[in-house]
N, C-alpha and C positions, 0 to 999 in steps of 0.2 A: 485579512487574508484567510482564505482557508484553509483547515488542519487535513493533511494529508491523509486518508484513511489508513496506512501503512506505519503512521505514527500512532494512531489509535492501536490497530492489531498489535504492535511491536510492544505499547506498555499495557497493554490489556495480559499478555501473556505472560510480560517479566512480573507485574504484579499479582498473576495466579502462580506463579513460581515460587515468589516470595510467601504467599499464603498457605501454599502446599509444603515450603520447609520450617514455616511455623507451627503449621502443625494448627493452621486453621480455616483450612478447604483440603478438601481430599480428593486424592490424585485423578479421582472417576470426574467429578465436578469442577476441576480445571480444563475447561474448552479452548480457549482460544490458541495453546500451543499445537492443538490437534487441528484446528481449523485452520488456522495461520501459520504452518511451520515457517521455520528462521529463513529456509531458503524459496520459499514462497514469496515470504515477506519480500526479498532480497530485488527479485527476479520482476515483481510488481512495482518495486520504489524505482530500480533500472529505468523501468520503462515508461512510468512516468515523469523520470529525467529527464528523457530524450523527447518526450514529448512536448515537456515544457521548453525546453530548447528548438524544437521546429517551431514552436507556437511564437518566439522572439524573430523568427526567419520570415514571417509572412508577411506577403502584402496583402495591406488590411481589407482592399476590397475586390480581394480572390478570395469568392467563395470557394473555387474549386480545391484550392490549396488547403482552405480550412477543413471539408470534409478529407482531402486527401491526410491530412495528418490524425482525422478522428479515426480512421479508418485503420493505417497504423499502428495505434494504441489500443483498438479495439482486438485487432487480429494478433 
């Protein structure tokens, strides 16, 4: 199964955190809490929640239902 890219950003960040209070990256060169804030994170793992949830609700040969829910997650 595929790794969520939200799980990426989420320890991409705790891991420049931890770097930056050892005192072995400095605060300028920790990215990904700037790129990724926590509620970013948050607001993106949501929504592909629910997407994975519509994606359990389809019938499999409606396509229309299937772009309607990419469509959803895209907007």
């Amino acid at each position: 199964m595929m790794e969520r890219p939200t799980l990426r950003w989420r320890r991409a960040a705790e891991e420049q955190a931890v770097a930056v209070s050892a005192g072995l990256l400095t605060p300028e060169k920790a990215y990904a809490g700037r790129l990724w804030p926590a509620e970013f994170v948050a607001a993106a793992d949501a929504t592909l929640t629910r997407f994975d949830a519509d994606l359990r609700t389809l019938d499999p040969a409606s396509d229309e239902q299937a772009w309607a829910a990419v469509e959803r997650v895209v907007t």
